[in-house]
N, CA, C and O atoms as a CHARMM CRD file, in Angstrom:
* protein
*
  356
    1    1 UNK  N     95.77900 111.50500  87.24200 PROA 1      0.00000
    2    1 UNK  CA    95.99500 112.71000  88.01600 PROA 1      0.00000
    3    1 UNK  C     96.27300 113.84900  87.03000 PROA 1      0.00000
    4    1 UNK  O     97.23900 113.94300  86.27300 PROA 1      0.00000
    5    2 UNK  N     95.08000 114.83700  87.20500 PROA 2      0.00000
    6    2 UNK  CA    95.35200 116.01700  85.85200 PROA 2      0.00000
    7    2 UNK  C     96.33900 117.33600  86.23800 PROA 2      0.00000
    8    2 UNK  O     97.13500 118.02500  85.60000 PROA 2      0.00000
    9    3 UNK  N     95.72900 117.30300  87.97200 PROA 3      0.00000
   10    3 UNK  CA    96.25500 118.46600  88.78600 PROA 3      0.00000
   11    3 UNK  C     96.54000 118.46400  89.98500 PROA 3      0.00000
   12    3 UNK  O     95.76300 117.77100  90.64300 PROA 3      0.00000
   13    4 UNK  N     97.49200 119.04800  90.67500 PROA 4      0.00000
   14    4 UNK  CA    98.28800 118.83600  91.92700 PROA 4      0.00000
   15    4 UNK  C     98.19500 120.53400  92.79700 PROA 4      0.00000
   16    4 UNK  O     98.13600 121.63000  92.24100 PROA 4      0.00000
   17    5 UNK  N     98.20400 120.34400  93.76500 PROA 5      0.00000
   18    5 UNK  CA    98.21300 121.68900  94.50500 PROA 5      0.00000
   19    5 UNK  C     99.90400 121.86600  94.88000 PROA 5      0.00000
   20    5 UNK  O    100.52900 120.87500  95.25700 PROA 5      0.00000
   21    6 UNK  N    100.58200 123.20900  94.74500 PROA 6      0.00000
   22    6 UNK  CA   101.51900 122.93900  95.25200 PROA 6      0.00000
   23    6 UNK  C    102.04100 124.55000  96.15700 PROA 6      0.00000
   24    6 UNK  O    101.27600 125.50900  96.25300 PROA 6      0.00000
   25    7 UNK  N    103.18100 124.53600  96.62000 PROA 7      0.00000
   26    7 UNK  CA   102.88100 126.01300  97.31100 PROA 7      0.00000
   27    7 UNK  C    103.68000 126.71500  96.21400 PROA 7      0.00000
   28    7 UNK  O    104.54300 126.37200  95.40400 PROA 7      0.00000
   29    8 UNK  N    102.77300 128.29200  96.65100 PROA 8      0.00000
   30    8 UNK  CA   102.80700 129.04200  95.39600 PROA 8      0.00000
   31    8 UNK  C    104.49900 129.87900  95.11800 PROA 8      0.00000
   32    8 UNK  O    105.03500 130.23000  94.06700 PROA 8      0.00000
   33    9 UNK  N    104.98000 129.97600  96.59600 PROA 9      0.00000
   34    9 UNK  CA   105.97700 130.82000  96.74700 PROA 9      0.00000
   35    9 UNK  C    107.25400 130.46100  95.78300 PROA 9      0.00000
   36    9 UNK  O    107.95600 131.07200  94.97700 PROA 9      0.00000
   37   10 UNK  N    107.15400 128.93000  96.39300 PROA 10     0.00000
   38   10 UNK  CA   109.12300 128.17300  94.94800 PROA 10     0.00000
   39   10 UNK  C    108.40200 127.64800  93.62100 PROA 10     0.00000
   40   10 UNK  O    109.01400 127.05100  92.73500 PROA 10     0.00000
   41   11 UNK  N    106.85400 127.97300  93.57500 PROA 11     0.00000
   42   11 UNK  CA   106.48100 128.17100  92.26100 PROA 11     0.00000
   43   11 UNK  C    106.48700 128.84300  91.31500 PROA 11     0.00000
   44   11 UNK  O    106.35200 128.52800  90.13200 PROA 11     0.00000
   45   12 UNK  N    106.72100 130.26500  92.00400 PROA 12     0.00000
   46   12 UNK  CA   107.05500 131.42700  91.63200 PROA 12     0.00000
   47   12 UNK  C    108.27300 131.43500  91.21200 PROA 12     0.00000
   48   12 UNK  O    108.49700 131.75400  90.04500 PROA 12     0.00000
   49   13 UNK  N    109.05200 131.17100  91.86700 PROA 13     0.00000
   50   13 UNK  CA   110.50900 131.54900  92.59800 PROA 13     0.00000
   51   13 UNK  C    110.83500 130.27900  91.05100 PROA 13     0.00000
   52   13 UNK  O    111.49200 130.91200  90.22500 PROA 13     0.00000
   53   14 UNK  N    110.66300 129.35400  90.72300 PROA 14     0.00000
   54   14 UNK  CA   111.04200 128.32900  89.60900 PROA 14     0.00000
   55   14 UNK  C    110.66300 128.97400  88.32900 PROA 14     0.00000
   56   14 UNK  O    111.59300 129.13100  87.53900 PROA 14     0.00000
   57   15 UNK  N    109.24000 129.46600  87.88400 PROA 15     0.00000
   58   15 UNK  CA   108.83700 130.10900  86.83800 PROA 15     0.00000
   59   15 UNK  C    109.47200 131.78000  86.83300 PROA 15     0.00000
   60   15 UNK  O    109.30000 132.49300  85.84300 PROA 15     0.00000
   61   16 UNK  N    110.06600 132.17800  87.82000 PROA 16     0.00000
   62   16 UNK  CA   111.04200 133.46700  87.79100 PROA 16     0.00000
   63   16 UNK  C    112.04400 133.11100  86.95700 PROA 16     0.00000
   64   16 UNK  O    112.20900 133.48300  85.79500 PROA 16     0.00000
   65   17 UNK  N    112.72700 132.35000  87.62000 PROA 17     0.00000
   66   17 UNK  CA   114.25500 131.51500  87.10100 PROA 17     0.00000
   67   17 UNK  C    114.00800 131.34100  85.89200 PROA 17     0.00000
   68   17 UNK  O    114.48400 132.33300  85.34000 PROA 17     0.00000
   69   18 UNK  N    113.54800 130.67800  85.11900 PROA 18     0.00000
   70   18 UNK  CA   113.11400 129.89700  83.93200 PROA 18     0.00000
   71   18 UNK  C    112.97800 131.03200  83.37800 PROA 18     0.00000
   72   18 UNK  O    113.96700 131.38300  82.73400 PROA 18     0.00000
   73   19 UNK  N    111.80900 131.98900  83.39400 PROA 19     0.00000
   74   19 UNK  CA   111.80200 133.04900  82.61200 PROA 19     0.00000
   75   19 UNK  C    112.67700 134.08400  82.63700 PROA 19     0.00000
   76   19 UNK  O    112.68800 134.96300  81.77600 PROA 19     0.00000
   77   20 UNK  N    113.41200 134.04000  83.56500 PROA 20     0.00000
   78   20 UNK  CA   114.33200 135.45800  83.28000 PROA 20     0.00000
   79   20 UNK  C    115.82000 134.83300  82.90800 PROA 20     0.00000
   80   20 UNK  O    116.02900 133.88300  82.15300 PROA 20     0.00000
   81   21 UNK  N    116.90800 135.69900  83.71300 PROA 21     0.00000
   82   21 UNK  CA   118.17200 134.93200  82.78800 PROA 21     0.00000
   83   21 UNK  C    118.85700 133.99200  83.47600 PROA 21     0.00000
   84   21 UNK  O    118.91900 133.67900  84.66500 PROA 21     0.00000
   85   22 UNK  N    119.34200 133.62100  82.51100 PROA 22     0.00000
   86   22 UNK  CA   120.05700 131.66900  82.64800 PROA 22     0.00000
   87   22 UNK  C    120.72800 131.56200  84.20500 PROA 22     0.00000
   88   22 UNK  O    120.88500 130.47200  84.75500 PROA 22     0.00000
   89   23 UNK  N    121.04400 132.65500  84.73800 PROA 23     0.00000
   90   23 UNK  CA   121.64200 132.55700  85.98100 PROA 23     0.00000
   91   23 UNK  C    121.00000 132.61700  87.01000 PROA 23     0.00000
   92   23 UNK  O    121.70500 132.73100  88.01300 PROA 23     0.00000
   93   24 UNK  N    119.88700 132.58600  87.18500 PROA 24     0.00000
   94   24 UNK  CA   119.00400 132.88200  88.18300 PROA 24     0.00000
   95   24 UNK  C    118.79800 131.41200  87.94900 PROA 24     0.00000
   96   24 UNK  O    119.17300 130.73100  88.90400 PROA 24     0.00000
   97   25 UNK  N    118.17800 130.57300  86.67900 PROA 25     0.00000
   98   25 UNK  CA   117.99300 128.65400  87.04300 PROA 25     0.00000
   99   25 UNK  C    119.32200 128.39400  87.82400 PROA 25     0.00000
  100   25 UNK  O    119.49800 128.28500  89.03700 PROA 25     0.00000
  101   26 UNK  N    120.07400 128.33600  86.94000 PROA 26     0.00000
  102   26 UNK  CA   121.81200 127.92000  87.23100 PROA 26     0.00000
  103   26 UNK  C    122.04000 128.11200  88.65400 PROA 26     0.00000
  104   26 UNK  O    122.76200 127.36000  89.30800 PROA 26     0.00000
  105   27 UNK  N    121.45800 129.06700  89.11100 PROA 27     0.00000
  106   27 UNK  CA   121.62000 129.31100  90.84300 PROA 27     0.00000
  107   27 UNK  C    120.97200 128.69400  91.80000 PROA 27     0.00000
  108   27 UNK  O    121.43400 128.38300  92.89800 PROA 27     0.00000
  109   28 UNK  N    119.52300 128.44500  91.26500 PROA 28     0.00000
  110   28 UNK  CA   118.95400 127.54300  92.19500 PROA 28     0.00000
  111   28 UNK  C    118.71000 126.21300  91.63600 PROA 28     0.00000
  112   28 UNK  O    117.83200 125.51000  92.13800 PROA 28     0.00000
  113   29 UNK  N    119.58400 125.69800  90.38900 PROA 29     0.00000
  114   29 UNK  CA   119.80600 124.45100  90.65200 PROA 29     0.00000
  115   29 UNK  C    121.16900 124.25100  91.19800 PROA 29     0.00000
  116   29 UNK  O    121.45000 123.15400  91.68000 PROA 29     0.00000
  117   30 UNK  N    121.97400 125.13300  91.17100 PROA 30     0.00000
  118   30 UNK  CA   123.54900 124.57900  92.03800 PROA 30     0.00000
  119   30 UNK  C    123.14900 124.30700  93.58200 PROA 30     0.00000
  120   30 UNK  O    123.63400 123.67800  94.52300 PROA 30     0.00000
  121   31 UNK  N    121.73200 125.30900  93.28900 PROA 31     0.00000
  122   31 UNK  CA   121.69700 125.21000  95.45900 PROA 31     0.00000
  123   31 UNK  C    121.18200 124.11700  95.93600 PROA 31     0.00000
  124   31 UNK  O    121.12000 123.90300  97.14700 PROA 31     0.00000
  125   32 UNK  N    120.67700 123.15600  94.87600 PROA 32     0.00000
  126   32 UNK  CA   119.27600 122.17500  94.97200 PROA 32     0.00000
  127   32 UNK  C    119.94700 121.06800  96.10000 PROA 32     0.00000
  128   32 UNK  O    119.14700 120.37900  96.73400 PROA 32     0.00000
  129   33 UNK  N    122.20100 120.80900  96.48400 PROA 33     0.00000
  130   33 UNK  CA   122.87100 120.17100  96.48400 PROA 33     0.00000
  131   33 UNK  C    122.86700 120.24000  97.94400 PROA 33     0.00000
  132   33 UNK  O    122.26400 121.24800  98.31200 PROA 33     0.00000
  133   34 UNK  N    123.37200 119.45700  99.02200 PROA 34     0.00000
  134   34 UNK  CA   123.34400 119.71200 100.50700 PROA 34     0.00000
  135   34 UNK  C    124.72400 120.54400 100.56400 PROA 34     0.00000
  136   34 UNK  O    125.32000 120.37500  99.50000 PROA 34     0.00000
  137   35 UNK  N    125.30700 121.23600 101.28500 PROA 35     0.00000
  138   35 UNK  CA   124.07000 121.59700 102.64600 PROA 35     0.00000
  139   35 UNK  C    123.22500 122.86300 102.35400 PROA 35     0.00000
  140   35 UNK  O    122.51100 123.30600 103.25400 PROA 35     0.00000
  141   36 UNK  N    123.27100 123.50400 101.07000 PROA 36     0.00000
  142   36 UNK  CA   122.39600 124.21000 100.65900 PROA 36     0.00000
  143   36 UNK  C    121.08100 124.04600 100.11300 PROA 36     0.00000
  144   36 UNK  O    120.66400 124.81700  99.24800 PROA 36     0.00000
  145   37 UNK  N    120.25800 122.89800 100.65200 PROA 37     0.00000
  146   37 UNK  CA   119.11900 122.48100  99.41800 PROA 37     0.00000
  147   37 UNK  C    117.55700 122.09500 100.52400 PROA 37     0.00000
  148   37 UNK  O    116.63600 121.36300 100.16300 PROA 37     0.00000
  149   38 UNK  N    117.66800 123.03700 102.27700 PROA 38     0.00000
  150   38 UNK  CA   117.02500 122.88600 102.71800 PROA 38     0.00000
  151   38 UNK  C    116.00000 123.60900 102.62400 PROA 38     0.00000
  152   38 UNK  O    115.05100 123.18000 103.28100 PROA 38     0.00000
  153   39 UNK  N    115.73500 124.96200 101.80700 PROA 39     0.00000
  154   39 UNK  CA   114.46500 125.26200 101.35400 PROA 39     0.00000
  155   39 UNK  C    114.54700 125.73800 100.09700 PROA 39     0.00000
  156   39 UNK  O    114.18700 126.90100  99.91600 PROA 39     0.00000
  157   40 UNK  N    115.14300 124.77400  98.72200 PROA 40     0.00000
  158   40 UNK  CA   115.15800 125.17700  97.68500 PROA 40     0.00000
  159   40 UNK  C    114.21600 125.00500  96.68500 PROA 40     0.00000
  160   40 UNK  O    114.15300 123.81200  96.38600 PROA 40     0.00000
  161   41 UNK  N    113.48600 125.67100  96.06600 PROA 41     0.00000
  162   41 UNK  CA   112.09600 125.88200  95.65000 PROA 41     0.00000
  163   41 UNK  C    112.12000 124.66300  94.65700 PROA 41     0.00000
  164   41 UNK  O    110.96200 124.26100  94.54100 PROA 41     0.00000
  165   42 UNK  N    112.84700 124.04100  94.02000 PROA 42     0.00000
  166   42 UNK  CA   112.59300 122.61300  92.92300 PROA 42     0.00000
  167   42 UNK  C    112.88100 121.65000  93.67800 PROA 42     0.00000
  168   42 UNK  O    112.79500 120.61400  93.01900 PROA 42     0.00000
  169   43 UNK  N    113.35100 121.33700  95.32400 PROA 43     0.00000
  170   43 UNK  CA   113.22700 120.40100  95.69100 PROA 43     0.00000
  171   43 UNK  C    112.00800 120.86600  96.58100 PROA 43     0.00000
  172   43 UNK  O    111.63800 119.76700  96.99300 PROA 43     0.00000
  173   44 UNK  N    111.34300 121.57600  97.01700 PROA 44     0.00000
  174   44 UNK  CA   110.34400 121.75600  97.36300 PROA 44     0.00000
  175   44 UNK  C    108.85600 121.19600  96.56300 PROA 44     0.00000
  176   44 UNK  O    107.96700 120.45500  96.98200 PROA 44     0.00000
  177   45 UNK  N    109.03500 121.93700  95.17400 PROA 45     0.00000
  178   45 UNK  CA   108.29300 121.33000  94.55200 PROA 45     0.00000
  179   45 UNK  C    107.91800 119.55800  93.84000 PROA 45     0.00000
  180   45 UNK  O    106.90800 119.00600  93.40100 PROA 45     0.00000
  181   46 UNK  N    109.12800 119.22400  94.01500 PROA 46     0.00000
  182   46 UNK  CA   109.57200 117.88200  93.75500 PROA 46     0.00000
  183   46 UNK  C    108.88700 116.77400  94.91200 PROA 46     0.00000
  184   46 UNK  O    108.24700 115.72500  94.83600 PROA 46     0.00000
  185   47 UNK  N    109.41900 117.65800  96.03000 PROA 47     0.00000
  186   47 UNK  CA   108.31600 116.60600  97.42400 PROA 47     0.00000
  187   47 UNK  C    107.01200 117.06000  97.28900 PROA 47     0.00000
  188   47 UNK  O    106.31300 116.41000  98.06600 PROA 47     0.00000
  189   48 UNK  N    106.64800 117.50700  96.94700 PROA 48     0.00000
  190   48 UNK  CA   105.48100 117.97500  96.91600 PROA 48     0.00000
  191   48 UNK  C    104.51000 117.66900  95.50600 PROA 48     0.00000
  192   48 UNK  O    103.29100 117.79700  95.39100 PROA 48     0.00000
  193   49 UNK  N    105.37800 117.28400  94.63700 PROA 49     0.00000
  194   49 UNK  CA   104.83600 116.35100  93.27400 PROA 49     0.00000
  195   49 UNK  C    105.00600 115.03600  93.47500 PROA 49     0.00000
  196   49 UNK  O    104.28300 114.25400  92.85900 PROA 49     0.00000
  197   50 UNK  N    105.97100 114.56700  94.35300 PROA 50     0.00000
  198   50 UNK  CA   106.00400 113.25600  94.82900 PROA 50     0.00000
  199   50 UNK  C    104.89900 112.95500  95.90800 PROA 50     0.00000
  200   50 UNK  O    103.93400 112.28800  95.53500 PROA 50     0.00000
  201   51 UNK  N    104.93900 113.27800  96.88500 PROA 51     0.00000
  202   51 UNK  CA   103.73600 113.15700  97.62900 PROA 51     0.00000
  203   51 UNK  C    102.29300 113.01100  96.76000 PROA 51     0.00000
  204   51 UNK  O    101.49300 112.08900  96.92100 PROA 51     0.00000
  205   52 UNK  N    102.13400 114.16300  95.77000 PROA 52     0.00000
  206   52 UNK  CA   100.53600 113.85600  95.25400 PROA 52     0.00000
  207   52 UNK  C    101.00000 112.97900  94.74000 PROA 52     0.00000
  208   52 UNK  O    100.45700 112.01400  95.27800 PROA 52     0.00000
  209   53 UNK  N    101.79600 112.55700  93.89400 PROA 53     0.00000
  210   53 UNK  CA   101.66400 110.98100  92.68300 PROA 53     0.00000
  211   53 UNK  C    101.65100 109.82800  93.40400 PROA 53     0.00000
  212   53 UNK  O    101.12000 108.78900  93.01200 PROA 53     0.00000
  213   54 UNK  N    102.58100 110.05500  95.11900 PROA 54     0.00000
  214   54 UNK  CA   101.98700 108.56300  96.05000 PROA 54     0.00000
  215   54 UNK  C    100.53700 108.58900  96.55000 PROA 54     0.00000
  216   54 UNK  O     99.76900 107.63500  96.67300 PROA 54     0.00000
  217   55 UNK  N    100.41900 109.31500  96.69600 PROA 55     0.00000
  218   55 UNK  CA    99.00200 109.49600  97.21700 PROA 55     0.00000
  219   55 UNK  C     97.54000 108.86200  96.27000 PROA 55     0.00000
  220   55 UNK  O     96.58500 108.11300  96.47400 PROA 55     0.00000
  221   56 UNK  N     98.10800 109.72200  95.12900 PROA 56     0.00000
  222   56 UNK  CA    97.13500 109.16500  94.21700 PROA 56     0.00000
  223   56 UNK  C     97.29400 108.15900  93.19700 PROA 56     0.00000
  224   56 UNK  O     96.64900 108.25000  92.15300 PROA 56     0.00000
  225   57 UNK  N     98.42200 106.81900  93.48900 PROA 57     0.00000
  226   57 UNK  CA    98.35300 105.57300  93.05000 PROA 57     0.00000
  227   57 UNK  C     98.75300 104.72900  94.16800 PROA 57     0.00000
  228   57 UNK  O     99.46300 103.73700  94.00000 PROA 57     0.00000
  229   58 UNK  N     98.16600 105.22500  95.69200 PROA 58     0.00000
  230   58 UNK  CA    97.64600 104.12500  96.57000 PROA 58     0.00000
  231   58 UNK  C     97.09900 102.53100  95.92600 PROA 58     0.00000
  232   58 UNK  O     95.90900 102.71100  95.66700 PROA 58     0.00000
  233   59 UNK  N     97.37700 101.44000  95.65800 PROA 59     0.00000
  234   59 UNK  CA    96.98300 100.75400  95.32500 PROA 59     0.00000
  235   59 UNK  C     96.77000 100.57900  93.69700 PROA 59     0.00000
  236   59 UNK  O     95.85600  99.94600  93.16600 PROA 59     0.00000
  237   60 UNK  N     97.74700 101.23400  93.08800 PROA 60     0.00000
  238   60 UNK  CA    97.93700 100.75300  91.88500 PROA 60     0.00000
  239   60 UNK  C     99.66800 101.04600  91.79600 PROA 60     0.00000
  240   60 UNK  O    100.41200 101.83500  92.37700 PROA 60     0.00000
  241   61 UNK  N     99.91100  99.80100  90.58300 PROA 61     0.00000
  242   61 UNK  CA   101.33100  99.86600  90.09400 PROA 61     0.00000
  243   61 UNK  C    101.80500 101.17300  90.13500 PROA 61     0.00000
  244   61 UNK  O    101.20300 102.22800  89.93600 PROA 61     0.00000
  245   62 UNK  N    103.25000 100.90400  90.49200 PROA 62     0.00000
  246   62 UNK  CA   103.78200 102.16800  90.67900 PROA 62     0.00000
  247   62 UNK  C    104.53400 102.61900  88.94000 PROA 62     0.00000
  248   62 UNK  O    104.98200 101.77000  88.17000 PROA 62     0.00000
  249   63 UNK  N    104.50300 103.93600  88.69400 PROA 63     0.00000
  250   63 UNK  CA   104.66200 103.93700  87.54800 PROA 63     0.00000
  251   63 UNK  C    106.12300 104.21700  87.24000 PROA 63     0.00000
  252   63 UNK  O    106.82900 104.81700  88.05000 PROA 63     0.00000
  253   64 UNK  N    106.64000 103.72200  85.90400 PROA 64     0.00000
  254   64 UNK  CA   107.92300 104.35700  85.85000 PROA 64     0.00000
  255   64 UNK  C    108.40900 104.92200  84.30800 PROA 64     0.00000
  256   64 UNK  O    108.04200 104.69700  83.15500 PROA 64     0.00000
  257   65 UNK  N    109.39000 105.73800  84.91800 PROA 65     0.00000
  258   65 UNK  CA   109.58900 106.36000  83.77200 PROA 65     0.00000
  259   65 UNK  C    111.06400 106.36300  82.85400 PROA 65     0.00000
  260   65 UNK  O    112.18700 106.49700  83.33900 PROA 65     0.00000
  261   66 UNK  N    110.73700 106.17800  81.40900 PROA 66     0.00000
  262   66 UNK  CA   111.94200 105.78600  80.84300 PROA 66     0.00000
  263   66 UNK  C    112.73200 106.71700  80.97900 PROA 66     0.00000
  264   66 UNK  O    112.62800 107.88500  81.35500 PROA 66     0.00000
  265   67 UNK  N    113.92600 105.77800  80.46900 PROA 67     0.00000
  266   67 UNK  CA   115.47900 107.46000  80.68900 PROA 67     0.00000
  267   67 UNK  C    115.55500 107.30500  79.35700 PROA 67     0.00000
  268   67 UNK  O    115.43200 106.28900  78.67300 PROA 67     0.00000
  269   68 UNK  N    115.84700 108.80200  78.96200 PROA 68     0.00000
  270   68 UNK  CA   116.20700 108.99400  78.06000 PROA 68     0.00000
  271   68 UNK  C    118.11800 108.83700  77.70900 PROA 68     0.00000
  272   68 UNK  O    119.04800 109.15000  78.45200 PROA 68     0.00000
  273   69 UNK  N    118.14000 108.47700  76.86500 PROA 69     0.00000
  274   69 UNK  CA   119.53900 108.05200  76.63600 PROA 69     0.00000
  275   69 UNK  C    119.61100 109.05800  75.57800 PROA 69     0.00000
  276   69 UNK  O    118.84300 109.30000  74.64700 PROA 69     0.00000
  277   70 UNK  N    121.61000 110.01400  76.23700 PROA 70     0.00000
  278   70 UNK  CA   122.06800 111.20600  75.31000 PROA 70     0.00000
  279   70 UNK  C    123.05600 110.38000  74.73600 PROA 70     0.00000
  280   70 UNK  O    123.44000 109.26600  75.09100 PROA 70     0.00000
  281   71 UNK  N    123.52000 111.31600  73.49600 PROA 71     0.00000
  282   71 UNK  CA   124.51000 110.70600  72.75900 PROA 71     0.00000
  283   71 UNK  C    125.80300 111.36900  73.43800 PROA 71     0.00000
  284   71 UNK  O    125.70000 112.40100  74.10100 PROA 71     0.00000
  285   72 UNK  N    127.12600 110.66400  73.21800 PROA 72     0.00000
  286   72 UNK  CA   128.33000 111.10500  74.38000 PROA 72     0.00000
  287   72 UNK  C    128.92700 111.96200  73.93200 PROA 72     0.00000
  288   72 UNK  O    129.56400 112.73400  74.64800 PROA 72     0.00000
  289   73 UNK  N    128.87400 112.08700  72.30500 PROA 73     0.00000
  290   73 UNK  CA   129.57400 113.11100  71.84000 PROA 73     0.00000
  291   73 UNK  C    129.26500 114.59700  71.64600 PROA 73     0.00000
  292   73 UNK  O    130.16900 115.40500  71.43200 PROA 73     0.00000
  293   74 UNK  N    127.42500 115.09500  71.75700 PROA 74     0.00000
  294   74 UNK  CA   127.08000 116.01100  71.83200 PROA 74     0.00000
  295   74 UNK  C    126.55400 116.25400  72.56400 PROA 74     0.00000
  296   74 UNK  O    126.65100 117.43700  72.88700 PROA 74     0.00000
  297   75 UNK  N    125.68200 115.44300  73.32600 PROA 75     0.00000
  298   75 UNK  CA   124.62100 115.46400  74.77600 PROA 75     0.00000
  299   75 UNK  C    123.41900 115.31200  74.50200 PROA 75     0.00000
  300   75 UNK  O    122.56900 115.09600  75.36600 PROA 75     0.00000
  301   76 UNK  N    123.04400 115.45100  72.59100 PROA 76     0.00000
  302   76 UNK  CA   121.62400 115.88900  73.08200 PROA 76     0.00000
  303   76 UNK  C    120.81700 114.03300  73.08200 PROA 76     0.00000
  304   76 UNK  O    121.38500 112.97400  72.81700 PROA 76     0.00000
  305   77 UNK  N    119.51400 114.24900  73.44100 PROA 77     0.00000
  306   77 UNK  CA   118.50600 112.84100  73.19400 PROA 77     0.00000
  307   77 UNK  C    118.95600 112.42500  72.19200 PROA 77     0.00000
  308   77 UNK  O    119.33400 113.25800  71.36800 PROA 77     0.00000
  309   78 UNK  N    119.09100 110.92600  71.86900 PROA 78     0.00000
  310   78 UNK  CA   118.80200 110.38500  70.25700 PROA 78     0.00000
  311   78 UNK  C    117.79800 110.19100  69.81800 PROA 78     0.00000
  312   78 UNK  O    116.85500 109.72700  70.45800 PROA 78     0.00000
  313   79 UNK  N    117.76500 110.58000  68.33400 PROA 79     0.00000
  314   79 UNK  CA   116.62700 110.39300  67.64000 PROA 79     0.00000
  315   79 UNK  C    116.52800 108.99600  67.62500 PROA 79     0.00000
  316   79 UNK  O    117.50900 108.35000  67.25800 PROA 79     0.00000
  317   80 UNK  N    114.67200 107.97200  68.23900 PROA 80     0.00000
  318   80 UNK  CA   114.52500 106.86700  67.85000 PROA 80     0.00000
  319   80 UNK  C    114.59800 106.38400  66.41300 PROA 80     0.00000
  320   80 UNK  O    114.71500 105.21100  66.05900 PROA 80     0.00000
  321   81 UNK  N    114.52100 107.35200  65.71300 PROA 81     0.00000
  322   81 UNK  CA   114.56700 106.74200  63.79900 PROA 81     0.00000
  323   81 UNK  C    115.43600 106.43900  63.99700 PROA 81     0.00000
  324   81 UNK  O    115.41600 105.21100  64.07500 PROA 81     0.00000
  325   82 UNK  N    116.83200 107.02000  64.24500 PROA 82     0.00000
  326   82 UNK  CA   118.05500 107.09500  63.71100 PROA 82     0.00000
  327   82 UNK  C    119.48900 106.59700  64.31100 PROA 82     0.00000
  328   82 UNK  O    120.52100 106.20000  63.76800 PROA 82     0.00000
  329   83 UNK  N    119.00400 106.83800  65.99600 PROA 83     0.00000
  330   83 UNK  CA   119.75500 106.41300  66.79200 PROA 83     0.00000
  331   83 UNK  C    121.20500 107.94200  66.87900 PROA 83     0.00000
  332   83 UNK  O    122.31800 108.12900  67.37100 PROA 83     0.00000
  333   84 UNK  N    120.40300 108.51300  66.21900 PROA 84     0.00000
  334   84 UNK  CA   121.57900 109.54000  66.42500 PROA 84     0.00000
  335   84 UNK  C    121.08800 110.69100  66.63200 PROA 84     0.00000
  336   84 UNK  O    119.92600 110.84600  66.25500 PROA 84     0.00000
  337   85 UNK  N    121.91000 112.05800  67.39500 PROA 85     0.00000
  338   85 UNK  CA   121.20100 113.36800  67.35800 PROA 85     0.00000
  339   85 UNK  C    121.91600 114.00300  67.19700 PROA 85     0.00000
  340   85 UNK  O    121.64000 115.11200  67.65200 PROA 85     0.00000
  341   86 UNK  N    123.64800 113.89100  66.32900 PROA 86     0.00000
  342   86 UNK  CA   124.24100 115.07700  66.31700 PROA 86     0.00000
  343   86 UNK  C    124.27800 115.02200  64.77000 PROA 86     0.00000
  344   86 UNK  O    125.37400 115.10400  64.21400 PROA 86     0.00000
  345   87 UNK  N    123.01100 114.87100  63.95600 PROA 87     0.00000
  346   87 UNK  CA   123.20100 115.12300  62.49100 PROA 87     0.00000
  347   87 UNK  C    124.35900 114.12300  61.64600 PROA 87     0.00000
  348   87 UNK  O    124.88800 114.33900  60.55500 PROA 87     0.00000
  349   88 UNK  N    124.52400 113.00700  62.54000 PROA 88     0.00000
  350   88 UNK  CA   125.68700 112.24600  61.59300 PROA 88     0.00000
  351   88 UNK  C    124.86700 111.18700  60.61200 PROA 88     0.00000
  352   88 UNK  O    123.98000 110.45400  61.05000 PROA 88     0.00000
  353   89 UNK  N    125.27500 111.20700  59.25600 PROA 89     0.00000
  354   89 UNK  CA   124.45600 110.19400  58.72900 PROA 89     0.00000
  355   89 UNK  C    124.59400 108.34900  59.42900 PROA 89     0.00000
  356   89 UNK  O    123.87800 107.45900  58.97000 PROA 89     0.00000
């Protein structure tokens, strides 16, 4: 699956957020939560990326995806070389 149709409006409304300032994401991901999250444009888009990916592995394995594991003391991913990501030797 290369491409998905999705509606254009909380597509907008997500690539707004993202591009402008940090408080505009921060706002509509706090809203994403009940009882505020009945027309919030990343769970909108989310059913709507879920729907095409069921749709289009009707009859094949369902796919899954690894978690990434953060380190506890800084947050960020670990590096697979190293097992570490806050620069500790």
């Amino acid at each position: 699956m290369d491409k998905i149709t999705v509606s254009a409006k909380p597509l907008h409304e997500v690539l707004v957020a993202i591009t402008g300032p940090a408080h505009y994401l921060n706002e509509i991901r706090a809203l994403r939560n009940p009882p505020f999250n009945t027309d919030n444009p990343i769970n909108i888009l989310l059913a709507e990326y879920k729907t095409a990916l069921d749709s289009s592995s009707k009859g094949r394995r369902p796919r899954r995806f690894a978690s990434i594991k953060t380190d506890a003391v800084c947050g960020r991913p670990r590096s697979v070389e190293t097992g570490d990501s806050c620069g500790r030797p």
